[in-house]
N, C-alpha and C positions, 0 to 999 in steps of 0.2 A: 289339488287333491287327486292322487291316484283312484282310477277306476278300482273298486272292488265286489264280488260279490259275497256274499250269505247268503247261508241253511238257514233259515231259523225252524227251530225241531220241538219248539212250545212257546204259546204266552206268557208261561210264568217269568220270562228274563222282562218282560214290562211291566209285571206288577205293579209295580213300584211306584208307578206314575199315577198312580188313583186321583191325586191328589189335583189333575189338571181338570176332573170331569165335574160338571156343574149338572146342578137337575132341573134349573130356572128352564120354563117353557120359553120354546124362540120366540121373537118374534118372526114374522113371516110377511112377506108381499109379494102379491103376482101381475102379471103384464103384461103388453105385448110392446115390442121393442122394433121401431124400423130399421130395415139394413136392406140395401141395395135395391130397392121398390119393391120387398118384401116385407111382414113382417114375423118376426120370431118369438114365440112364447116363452117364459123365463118365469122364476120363480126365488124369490131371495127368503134365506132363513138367517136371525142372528144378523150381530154388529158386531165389526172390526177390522181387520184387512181382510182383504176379497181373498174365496179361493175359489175359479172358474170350473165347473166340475163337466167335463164332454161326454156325452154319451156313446156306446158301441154301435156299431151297425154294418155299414149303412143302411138307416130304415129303422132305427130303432126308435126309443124315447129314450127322457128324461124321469119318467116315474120311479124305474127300478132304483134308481141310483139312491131314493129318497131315505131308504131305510139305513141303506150304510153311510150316509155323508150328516146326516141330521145332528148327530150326538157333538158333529164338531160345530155347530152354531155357539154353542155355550164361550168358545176362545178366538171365532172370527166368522167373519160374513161369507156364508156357502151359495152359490150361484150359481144355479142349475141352465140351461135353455134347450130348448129341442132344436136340433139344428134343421138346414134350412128342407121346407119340406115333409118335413117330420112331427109325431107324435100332435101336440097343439099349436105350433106355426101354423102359418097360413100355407094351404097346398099352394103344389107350382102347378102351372101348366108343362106339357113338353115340351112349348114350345121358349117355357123359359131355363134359362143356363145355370145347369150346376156342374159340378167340378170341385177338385178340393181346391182348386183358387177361390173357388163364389165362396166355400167353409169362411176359407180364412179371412178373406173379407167381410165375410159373417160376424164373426169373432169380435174384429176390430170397429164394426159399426158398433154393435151389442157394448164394447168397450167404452167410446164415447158415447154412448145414450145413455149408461148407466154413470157416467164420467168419472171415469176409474186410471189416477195417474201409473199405478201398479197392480199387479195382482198377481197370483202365483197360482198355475195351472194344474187341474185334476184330469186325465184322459184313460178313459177305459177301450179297449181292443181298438178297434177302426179312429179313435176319438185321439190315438198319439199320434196319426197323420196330422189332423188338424193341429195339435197342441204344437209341434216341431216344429213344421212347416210357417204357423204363426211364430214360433220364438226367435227362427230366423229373418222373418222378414219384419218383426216390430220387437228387437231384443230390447232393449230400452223400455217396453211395457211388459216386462216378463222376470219375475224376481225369482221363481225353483217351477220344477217341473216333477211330477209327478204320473208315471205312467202303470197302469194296473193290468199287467194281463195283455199288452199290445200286440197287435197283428206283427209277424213276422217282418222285420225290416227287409229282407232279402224278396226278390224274386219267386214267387211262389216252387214249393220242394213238389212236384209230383208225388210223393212220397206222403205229405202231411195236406196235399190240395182237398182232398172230395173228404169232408170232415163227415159228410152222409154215412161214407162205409163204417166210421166208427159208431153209430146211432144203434141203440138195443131194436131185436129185429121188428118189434112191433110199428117203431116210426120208422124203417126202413120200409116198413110193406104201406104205412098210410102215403109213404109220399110217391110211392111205385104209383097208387093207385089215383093219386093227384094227376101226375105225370101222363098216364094213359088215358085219362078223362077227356073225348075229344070237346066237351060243350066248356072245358076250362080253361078261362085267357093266361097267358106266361106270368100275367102281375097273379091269377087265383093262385096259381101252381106255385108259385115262388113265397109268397105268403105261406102254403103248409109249407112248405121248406122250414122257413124259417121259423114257425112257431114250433113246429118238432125237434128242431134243433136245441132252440135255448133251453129247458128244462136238463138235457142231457148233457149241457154242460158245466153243470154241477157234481163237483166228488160226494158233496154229504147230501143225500138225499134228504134229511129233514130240512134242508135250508130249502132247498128246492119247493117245498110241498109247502113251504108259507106264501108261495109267491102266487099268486092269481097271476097266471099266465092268460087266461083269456081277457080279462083286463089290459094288457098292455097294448097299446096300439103301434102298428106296423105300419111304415111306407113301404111295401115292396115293389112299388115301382123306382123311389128312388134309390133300393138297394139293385135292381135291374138294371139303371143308370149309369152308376157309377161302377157298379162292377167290372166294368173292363178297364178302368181305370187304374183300378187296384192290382191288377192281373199283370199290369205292369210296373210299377212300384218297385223302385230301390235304392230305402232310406239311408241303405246302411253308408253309401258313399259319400252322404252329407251329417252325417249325425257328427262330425268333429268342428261343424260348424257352431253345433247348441254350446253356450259356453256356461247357460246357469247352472246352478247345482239340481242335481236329476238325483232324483229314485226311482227305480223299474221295480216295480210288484210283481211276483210269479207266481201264478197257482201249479204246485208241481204235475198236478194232474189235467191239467187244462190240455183240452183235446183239439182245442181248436185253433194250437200253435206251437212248434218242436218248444221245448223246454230252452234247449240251445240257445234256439234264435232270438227270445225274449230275454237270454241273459246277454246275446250279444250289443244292445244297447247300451248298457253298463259300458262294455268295451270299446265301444264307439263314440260316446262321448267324454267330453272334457274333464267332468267335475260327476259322476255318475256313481250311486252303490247299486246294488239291487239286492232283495231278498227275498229267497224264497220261500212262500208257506206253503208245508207241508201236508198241509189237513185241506185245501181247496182247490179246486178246478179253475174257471174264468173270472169267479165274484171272490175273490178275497176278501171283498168286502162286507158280502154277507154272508161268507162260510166260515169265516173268523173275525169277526165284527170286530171284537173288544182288542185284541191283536191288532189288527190293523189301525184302531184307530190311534192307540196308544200310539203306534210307529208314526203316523202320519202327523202328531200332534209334535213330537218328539223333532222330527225334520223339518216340519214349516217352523218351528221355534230354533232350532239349530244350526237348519240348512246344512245336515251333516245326519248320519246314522249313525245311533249307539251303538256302544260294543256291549253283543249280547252273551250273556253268560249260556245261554246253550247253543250257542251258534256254533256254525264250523266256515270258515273262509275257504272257499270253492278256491286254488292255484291258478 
């Protein structure tokens, strides 16, 4: 299957599909899962085939995800986990190893403990490192891949690097004032970073204003970590390696990655659409819910994307 991409330019070309959504409450199980003399917190809704859902970051959780991935519990088993470090895992010391090796290895403990012969992978922004990087090194446990919103595959652009200067001026001036706080350690400072951040990366501000942002909890030390890591990053030289069937999600207005470079996955791998919605920023998932999920139901059942009647195929 030819890489391609899509506009999609309204919901209405998924209407149609009503008919896949159930209103049966999930069931739910929570727990903590050992992986490499760690352990990681995880959360199961719903029964069926797995779909592995990675959270953004580095440093984030797995909370946010809850509200856009929940509705697909009704046609398979959604599977959350905070990666290592993160949200409800167990903290690391500094003095123990992370890396996006320790992730993937993460992944693939978390896979045998929950004893999962396949499963088909969800990855939001920093989380299609990990989702790739596992597909190639355990393909064979890897049946489609789904990336929402992914960090730039390429080398950081100087150009789209410091996402700060795009930030309205008011978190521009809280995180000035972070920053020149001499009594404030690089993990306080990088914490407002990043809680000033997430809010503004949403295009529809009413999606934004449901989320209890103070709620969500942060590692910013392990986004301190791994940061240099990422600074050098580039996937794009091996994405012809991924051979499942891939969908790239694009918020067209997501600020926190060129437009470009998240449709350049599509072009990079094998078997790849992407589409992009038009109405959201970073969360596709929650700035067009009902859209997204229709699509996401559509390809884990296809392993292929519809032809949408308002779509336009990007050349």
């Amino acid at each position: 299957m030819k890489a391609r991409t899509l506009f999609c330019l309204s919901a209405v070309a998924l209407c149609g599909l009503a008919w896949l959504v159930s209103c049966s409450p999930p069931d739910v199980r929570m727990g903590m899962a050992p992986a490499d003399s760690i352990k990681l917190s995880y959360r199961i809704v719903g029964k069926g085939k797995p779909l592995v859902v990675i959270h953004d970051g580095p440093g984030y959780e797995k909370s946010m995800l809850y509200k856009g991935f929940d509705d697909l519990s009704s046609q398979m088993r959604v599977i959350y986990y905070d990666q290592r470090g993160c949200g409800r895992s167990e903290p690391i010391a500094p003095t123990v190893s992370l890396s996006v090796e320790d992730n993937v290895r993460d992944l693939e403990d978390l896979r045998r403990y929950l004893r999962l012969r396949k499963m088909s992978l969800a990855a939001h922004g920093w989380g299609a490192v990990i989702a790739l990087e596992y597909a190639r090194a355990y393909p064979k446990h890897v049946e489609s891949i789904i990336l929402i919103a992914p960090m730039s595959p390429f080398a950081p652009d100087p150009e789209f690097e410091n996402v700060i200067e795009k930030l309205p001026p008011e978190s521009r001036e809280r995180i000035a004032v972070a920053l020149e706080d001499p009594t404030a350690s690089m993990v306080e400072r990088r914490e407002t970073i990043m809680r000033e951040i997430l809010p503004s990366l949403f295009f529809r501000k009413e999606a934004a204003e449901e989320i209890k942002f103070d709620m969500v909890k942060l590692a910013p030390d392990v986004n301190l970590r791994l940061g240099p890591d990422i600074k050098t990053l580039d996937l794009f030289t091996v994405l012809g390696e991924v051979t499942q069937p891939a969908l790239v999600i694009v918020g067209r207005h997501d600020i926190s990655s060129p437009l470009r470079d998240q449709i350049a996955y599509a072009d990079g791998m094998k078997q790849a659409d992407a589409v992009v919605f038009n109405g959201s920023g970073h969360f596709p998932f929650l700035e067009e819910n009902s859209f997204f999920l229709n699509l996401v139901r559509v390809f884990l059942r296809d392993r292929s994307v519809p032809t949408l009647a308002s779509a336009v195929r990007i050349p």
